[in-house]
C-alpha positions, -999 to 999 in steps of 0.1 A, spaced: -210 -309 -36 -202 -270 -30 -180 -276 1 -162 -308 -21 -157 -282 -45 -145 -250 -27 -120 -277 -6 -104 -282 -43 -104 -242 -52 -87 -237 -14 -58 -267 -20 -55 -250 -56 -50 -220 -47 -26 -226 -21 -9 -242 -44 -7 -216 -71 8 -191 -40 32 -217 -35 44 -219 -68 44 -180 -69 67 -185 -39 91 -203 -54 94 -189 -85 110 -155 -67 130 -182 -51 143 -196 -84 146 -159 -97 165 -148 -67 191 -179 -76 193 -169 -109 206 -133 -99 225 -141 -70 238 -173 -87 276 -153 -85 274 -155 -47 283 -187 -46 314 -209 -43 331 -215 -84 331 -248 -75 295 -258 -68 284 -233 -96 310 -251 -122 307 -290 -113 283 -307 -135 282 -277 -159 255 -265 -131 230 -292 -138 229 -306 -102 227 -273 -88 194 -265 -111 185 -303 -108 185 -297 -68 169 -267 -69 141 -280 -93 135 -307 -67 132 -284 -41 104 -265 -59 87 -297 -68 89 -306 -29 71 -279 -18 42 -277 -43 35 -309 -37 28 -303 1 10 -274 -6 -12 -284 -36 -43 -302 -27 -44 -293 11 -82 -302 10 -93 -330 -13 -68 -352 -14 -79 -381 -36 -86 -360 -69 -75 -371 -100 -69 -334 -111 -40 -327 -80 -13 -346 -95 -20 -330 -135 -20 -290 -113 11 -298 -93 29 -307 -123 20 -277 -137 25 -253 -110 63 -269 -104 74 -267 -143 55 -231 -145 71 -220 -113 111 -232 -124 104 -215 -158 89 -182 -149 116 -179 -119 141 -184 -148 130 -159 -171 121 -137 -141 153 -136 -128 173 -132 -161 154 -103 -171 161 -87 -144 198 -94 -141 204 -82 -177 186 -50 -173 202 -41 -138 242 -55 -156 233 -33 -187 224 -3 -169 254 -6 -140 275 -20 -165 288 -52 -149 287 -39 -110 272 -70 -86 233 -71 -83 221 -58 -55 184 -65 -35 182 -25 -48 183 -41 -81 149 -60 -83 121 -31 -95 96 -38 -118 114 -11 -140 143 -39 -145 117 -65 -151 100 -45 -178 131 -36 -191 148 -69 -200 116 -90 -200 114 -89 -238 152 -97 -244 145 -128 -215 119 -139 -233 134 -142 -270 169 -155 -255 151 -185 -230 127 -193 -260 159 -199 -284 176 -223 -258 141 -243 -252 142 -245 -290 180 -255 -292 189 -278 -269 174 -301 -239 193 -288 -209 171 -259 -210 142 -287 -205 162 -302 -179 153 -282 -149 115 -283 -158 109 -314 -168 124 -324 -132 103 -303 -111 73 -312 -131 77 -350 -131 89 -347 -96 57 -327 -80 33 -351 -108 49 -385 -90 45 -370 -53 13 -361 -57 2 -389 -74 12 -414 -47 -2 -391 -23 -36 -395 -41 -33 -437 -45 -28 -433 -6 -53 -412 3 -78 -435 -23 -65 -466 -7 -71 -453 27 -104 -445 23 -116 -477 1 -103 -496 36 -122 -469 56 -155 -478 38 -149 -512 38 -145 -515 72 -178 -493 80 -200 -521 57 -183 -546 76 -195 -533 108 -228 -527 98 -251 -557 108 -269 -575 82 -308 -574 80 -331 -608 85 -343 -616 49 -384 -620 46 -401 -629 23 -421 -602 5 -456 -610 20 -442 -624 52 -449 -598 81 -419 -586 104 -438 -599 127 -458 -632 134 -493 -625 148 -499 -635 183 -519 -669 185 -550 -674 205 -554 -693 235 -565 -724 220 -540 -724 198 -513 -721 224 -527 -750 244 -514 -785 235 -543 -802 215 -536 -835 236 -552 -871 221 -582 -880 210 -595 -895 239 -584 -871 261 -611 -841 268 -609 -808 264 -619 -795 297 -615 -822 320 -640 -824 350 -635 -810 381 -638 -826 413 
């Protein structure tokens, strides 16, 4: 039960790093989101840009979550978690610290330079209160998490009905190879006892004697 159980803290956690991982990736797109072409940043509005990117985050949480045990119930409830958690805290991440680093350089590019937990601190509060409004005001702020966490919950999940299916046939075929025991009766012995000499003989007619004579 113990090594079942630190398999599931060791998937977990590797998990949890992953999602760590990609939320700096997600905040690193938000801030360097003006790097790239108008036309990929404008069509849609952005939402296939975030939409892709949510997938990718869902992607890789759900081969990182639950290296270990893979037929919990829990893994496909944590990945969902970790994708959703991972998209939003990369959001706010890198928003705080793109207003913090524009307000203080007033409007000059972001740099690598620019991510320090002071800009973090700084516009962490003004994040917060600004990405709580949109979550509050419309769905496309939904939009991005609810794709990475339904994505990550579904890839997991038929990860898990493999995995159970897999090892129902695995046991099934181990039963089947197992060979039956001889049913007994519960006062029969596994053994019958030997029979005497007499008994083995043939016991012949009744005119026929039992030790013949010898010549």
């Amino acid at each position: 039960m113990s090594h079942n159980r630190s398999g599931l803290l060791r998937g977990l956690a590797t998990g949890l790093i992953a999602a760590l991982i990609c939320a700096a990736a997600v905040g690193a797109a938000v801030m360097f989101q003006d790097r790239l072409p108008s036309a990929v940043r404008v069509f849609g509005n952005g939402y296939p840009l975030s939409v892709a990117l949510s997938l990718v985050v869902a992607m890789i949480v759900a081969m990182t979550v639950g290296t270990r045990r893979r037929r919990s119930a829990v893994l496909p409830v944590v990945a969902a978690l970790y994708a959703g958690g991972a998209v939003a805290a990369g959001q706010i991440t890198g928003s705080s610290i793109m207003w913090s680093a524009t307000t203080r350089d007033r409007g000059l590019p972001l740099d690598l330079d620019d991510i320090t937990l002071d800009n973090l601190s700084g516009g962490l509060p003004y994040a917060l209160s600004l990405y709580r409004a949109r979550l509050t005001e419309a769905w496309p702020a939904w939009l991005s998490i609810a794709v990475a966490a339904l994505a990550a919950l579904m890839l997991v999940t038929a990860r898990v009905v493999r995995a159970r299916r897999a090892y129902r046939a695995e046991v099934a075929a181990e039963e089947q190879e197992q060979p039956e025991e001889e049913y007994r009766a519960p006062f029969e012995p596994a053994q019958s006892p030997a029979q005497s000499p007499a008994a083995q003989s043939p016991a012949g007619n009744l005119f026929t004697p039992r030790k013949p004579a010898r010549d």
